[in-house]
N, C-alpha and C positions, 0 to 999 in steps of 0.2 A: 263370938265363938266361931261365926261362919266363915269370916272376917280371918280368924287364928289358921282355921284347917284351909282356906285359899291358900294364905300365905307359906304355909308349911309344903303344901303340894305343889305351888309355884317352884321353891326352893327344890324340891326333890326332881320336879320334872316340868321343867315348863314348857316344853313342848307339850303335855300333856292337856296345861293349862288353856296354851293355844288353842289346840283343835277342839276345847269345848264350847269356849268361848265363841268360836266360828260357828258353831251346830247347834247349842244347846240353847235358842230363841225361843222367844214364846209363841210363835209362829208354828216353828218346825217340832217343838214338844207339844202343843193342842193337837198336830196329824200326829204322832209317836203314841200318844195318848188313848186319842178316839180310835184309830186303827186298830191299838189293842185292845181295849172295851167290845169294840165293834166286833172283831173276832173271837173274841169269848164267846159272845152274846149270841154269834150267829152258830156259833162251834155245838153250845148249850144244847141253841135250839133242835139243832140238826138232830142229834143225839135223844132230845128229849121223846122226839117224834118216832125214833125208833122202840121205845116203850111200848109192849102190849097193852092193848086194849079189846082186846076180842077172845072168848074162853072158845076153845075146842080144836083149838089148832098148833100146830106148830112152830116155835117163835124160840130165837137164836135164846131171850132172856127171859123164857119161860121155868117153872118148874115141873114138874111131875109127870105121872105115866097116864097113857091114855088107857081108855076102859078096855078091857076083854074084849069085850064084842068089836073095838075098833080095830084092832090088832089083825096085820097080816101074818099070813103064814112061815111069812119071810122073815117077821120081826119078832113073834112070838119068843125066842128065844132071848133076846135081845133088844126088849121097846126100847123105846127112845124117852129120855130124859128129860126131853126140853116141851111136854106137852103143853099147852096153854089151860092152869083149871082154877079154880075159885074159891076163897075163903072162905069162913064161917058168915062175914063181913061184907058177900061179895065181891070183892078185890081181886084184880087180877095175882097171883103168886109170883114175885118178881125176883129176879136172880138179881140183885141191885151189885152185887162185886161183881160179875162178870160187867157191869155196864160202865161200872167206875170203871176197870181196867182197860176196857176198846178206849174210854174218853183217855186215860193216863197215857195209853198208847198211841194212841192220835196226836196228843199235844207232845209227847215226847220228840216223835218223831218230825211233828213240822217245827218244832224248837231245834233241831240240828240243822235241817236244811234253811230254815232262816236265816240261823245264827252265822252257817259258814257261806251258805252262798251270800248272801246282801251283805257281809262283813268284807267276804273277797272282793266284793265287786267295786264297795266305798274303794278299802286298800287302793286296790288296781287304779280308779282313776282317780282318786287324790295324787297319786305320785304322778302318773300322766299330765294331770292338773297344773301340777304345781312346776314341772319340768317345764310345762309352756311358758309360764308366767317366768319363769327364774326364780322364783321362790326357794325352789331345794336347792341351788346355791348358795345360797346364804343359809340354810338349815345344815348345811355341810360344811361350812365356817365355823359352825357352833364349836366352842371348846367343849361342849358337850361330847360322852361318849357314844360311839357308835348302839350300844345298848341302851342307853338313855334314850336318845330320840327315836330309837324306831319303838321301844316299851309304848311312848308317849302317842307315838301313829296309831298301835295297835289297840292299843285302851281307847284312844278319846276320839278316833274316825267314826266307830260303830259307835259311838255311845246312843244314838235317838235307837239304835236295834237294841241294843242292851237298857234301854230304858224299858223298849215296848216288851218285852222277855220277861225281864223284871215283874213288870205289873200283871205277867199271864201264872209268874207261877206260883202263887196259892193257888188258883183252880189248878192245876197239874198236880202239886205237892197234896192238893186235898182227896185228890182224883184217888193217886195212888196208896196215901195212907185209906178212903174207903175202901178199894178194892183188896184191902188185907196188906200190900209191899210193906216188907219192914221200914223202920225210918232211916237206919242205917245205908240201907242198899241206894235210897234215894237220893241221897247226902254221895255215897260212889259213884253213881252214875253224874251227878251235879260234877264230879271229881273229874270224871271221863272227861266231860264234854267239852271243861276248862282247859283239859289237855289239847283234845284236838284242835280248839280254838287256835291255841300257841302254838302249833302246828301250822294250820295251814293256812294260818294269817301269815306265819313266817314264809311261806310258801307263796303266796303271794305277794308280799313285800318284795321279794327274791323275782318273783318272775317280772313283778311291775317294774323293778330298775334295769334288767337286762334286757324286755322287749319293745323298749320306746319303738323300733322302726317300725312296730307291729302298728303302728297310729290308731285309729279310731275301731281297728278290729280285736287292739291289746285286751279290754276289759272285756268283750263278749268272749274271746276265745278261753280264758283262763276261769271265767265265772260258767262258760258254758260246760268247760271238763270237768268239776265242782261237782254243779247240778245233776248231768249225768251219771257220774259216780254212786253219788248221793240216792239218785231214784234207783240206782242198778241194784245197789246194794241192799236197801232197802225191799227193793221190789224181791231178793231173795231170800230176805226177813222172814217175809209175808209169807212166801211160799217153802218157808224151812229149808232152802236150800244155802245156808250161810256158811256151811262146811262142805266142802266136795272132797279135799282126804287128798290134794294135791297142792301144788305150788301157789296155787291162785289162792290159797287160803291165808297166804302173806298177804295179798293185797288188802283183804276184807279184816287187816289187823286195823286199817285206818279207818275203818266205819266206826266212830262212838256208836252207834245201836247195835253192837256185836255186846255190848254187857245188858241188855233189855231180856233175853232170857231169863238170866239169872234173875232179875224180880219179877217175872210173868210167872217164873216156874216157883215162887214163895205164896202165889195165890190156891185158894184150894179148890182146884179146877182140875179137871183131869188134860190131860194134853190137845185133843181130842176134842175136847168144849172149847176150848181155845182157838187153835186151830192157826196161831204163827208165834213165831219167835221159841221154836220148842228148843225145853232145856236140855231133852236128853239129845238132840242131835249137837248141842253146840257143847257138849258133855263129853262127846266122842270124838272130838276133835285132840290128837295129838300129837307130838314134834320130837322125832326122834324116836316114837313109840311111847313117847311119855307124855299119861293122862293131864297134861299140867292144866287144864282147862276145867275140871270139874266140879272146882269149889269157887263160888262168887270171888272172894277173896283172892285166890289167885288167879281168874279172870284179869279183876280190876289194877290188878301190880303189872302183869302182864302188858295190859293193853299200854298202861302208865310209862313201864320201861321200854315200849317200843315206841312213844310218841315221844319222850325224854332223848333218844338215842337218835334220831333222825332230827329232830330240831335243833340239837347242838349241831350237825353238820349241816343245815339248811343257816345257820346263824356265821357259822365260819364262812358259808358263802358271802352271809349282808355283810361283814365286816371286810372283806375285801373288796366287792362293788359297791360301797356304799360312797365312799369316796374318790372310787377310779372304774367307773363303769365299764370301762374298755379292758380290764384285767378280768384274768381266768377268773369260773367260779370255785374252784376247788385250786391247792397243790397239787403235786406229782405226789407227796407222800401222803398227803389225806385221803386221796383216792384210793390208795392203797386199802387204807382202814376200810373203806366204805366197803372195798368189793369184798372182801375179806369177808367183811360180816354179812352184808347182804349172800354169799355164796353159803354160806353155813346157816343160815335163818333158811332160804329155799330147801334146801338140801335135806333137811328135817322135815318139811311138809311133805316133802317128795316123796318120803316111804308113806309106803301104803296099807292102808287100813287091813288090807284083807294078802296074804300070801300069793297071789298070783302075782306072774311079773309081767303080764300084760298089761295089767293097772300101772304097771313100775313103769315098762317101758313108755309110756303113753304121758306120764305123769314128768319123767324126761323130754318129752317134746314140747311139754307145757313149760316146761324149767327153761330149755332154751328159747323157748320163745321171749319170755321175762328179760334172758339175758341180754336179748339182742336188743330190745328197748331202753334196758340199764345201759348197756356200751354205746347204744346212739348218743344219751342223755350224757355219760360219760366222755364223747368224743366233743359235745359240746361246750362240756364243763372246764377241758383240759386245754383244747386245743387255741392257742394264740392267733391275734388277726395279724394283719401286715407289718404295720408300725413297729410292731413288738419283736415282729421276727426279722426284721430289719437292724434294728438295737440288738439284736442278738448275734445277728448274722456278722454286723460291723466289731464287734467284740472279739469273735470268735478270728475274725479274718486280719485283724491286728496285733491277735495275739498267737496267732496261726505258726510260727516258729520259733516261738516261747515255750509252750507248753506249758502254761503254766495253771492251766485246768484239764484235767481228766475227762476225755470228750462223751462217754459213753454215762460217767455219773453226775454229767451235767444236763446229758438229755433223757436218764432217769429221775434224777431232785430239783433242776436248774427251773427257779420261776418261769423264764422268757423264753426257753428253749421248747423244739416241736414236738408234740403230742406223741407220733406215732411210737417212741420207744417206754415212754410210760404206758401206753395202749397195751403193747406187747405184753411189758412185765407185768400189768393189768390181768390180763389172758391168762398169764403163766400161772399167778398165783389163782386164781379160780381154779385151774384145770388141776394146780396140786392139794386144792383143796374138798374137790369134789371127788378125784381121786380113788380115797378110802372107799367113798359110797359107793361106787361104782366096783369097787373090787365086795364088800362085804355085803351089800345088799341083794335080794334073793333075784337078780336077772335071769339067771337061769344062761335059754342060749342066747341071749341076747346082748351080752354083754361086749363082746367084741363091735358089735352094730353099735354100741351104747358110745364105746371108746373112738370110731371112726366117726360119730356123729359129732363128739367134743370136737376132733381135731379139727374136723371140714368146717364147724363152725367157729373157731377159732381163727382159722385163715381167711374166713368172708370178711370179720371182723375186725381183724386187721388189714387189710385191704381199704373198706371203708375208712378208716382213722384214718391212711396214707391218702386217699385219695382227698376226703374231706382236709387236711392239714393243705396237699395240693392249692388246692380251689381258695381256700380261705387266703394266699398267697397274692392273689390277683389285686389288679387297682381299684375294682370299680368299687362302689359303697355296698353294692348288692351283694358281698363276697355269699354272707350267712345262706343269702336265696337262692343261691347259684351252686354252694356246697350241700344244698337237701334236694335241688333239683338232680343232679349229678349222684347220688347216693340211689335217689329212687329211679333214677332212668338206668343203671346198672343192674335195677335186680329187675323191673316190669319190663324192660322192650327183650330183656333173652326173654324172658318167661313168655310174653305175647305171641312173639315170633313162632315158638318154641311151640305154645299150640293154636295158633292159625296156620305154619306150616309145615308141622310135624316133626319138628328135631327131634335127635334125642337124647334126653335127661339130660346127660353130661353137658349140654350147650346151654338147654331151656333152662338148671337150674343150676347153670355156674358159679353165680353171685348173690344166687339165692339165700338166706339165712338159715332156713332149716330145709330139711327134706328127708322123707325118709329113705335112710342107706341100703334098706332091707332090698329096696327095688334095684337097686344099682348094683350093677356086676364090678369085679375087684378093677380091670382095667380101667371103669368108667370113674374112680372114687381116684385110683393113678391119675390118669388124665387129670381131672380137675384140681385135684392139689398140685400138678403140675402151671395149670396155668394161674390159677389165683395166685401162687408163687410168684410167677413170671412176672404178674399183674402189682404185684408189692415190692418186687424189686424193681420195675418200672417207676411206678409211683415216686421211690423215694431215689431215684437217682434219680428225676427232673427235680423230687425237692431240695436236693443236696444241689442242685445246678444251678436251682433259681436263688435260692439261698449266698451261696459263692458269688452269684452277679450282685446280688441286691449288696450283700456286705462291702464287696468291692467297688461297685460303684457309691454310695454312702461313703468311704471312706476316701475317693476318691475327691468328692465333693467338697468333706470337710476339707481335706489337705488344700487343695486350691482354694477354697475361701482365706484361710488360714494364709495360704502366701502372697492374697492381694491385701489382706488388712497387714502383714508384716514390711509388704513394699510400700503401703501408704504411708 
């Protein structure tokens, strides 16, 4: 029968089959094993030891009210709950659900950061791995589908992590049904975590193929951004801060422990006895004005449809570098989708809980901050290396008095064609999309500061696209290192200068990405769209020059090969 279901999963996926085969020893299952035993066992103990044993005092998993006489003045009104006192039996009186649910919480939470950091990190350097060896050439051969083998990386790389997981969760499953969680919520949350998994293994997958040049610091940098995430977000779990009522509240949609609430808050605990993951703050979280947050149920679809909706465009990526690593990670038109919705998901957190438009305005400077990371990410998804714009250049320059492509909807749709005029139309549609919010939402007077802040950032924006598409143009191998170095010495040496020797604003913060407009008088906001302009049209008339050389000379090159193999 073992024998049957081998052969059937060989047949579905044998890449699958592969990387178990490679991992799944008897070696590296006794450490998968004992690791996990070992960690229960020390988890237990930890835990156990927090159990009161001593009547008369005050203890997190204590019961009852201290006497009359021990009562302050202070508390009189209000004892405390959690006093330490004694049964008929002697027995300490033990809150045993509140102890189940810190253990349920405990395991829940280092089962996410296990699962995704040591799962990114295999990911990361098995491909590294296997790039040195030449192995992913031949995995690239496979008439297998692009979807097929990397299913097969994502399942059976982590499997010794998903074994040790495995074997922890009856105590977590048992943990939670003690502490009261319904069995439902637990099986949703099991629901989440499988989501983000396919997340941000795909996310890794994705970044392992695209940063080979990153060599030996590829897996620390991508497992280290994981990690910090992980603990940040977490760490605001803790301290109920998972909702702030602005922009940044899209990001904390990728934490699976944003649905841990919803089963803390089905305990019969008061909020209070608790003391993290409160349900009514993550209750109050709404998009658009709208409570869509307040029933477990639509937490969990929620969380589902935004990890479902970024993974299909994280996957569009593997399918195009999967077998041509040197091509874009996105279209010209798939980017389109992204910003589109990414602009309208922001946009929704961005109103604010409370009618003041200082939250609003403030909750716009957080929005473009977001944006300006999305367009970097953006600039690097879109923009072509040399080779590519050479092929493209050579096309365009042979067919240069044909016409027989439409120049402006070839450098909006056109695979090989340069970045900056998708950039643009990138820009254009956020700005007509953000738009509406900006006219209907309560700014008050701020709104005009709101509309010059879009624009000035929109033309930094663009600028970097042109400048970055620039740089990426060059021969050396280092284009990628030389286009972030160039990027960031544009906005920190004004801004240094700027205050080391007192410029002002309009110089210090020319290329800057945000800044607040409030400070800046109307000629200084002139000025500076006057030069970042200058600076875009600059940019893309060396690119349009270097571009005309490369095609021309490329095509020149073919033509004489072409006429000494015709004279031979």
């Amino acid at each position: 029968m073992l024998k049957s279901a081998r052969s059937r999963i060989s047949d579905w996926n044998p890449q699958l089959v592969r990387e178990i085969k490679g991992r799944w020893k008897g070696r590296n299952l006794i450490i998968a094993v004992g690791a996990s035993v070992f960690a229960q066992l020390s988890t237990y103990l930890v835990f156990n030891e927090r159990i009161p044993s001593q009547a008369g005092r005050i203890h997190r998993y204590c019961v009852g009210t201290p006497p009359e006489d021990s009562i302050s003045p202070a508390q009189f009104h209000n004892p405390p709950s959690n006093y330490c006192s004694e049964n008929g039996a002697g027995e300490i009186i033990t809150n045993w659900q509140l102890w189940w649910l810190d253990l349920f919480t405990f395991l829940s939470v280092s089962f996410l950061i296990i699962l995704l950091v040591a799962g990114t990190y295999l990911l990361i350097t098995n491909l590294a791995q296997e790039e040195q060896k030449g192995t992913l050439k031949l995995v690239r051969l496979s008439p297998r589908s692009v979807g097929n083998l990397l299913v097969g990386k994502m399942l059976g790389t982590p499997i010794l992590v998903y074994s040790a997981i495995f074997l922890a969760l009856p105590l977590q499953f048992m943990a939670g049904v003690s502490a009261g969680i319904p069995i439902s919520l637990i099986f949703g949350f099991y629901v989440v975590v499988i989501a983000s998994c396919a997340f941000f293994y795909s996310v890794a997958l994705l970044y392992g193929l695209v940063s080979t040049g990153l060599g030996n610091y590829q897996a620390w940098l991508g497992t280290g951004t994981m990690f910090c995430f992980l603990i940040f977000a977490t760490h605001l779990g803790l301290d109920n801060h998972l909702v702030n009522h602005n922009t940044l509240d899209w990001l904390v949609l990728f934490y699976p422990g944003k649905i841990l609430p919803y089963l803390i808050g089905q305990t019969p605990h008061s909020l209070g006895t608790i003391g993290y993951f409160h349900l009514k703050e993550m209750a109050s979280l709404t998009w658009y004005d709208f409570p869509l947050w307040e029933t477990a149920s639509g937490a969990i679809g929620l969380l589902l449809l935004n990890y479902a909706w970024w993974t299909y465009w994280v996957w569009q990526g593997l399918k195009r570098c999967f077998h041509n690593p040197k091509a874009t990670l996105l279209s010209k038109q798939e980017s389109y989708w992204i910003t589109g919705s990414l602009t309208v998901s922001l946009a929704g957190f961005m109103y604010p809980s409370t009618d003041q438009s200082v939250n609003l305005t403030e909750n716009f400077q957080l929005y473009l901050l977001l944006q300006f990371f999305f367009f970097f990410l953006l600039m690097s998804a879109l923009s072509p290396h040399r080779q590519t714009l050479q092929d493209w250049a050579r096309y365009r320059y042979q067919n240069n008095d044909k016409a027989t492509r439409n120049l402006v909807t070839d450098l909006m749709k056109g695979e090989q064609s340069p970045a900056p005029g998708a950039i643009a139309l990138n820009l254009l549609s956020s700005m007509i999309i953000i738009l509406p919010a900006v006219i209907m939402f309560p700014f008050g007077n701020s709104r005009l500061e709101i509309l010059s802040s879009l624009i000035m950032a929109s033309t930094v924006f663009l600028f970097y696209a042109s400048l970055v598409q620039l740089v990426l143009l060059m021969k050396t191998e280092k284009r990628t290192l030389f286009a972030t170095i160039a990027v960031a010495s544009v906005i920190l040496i004004p801004t240094i200068l700027g205050a080391t020797l007192g410029f002002p604003p309009e110089f210090t913060f020319l290329f800057f990405p945000t800044y607040e407009i409030g400070a800046m008088s109307a000629g200084s906001i002139i000025f500076t769209l006057m030069m970042r302009s200058l600076a875009i049209i600059a940019c893309n008339v060396a690119l349009s020059s270097q571009l005309k050389k490369v095609g021309a000379s490329q095509s020149k090159a073919l033509y004489s090969e072409s006429k000494i193999l015709s004279q031979g």
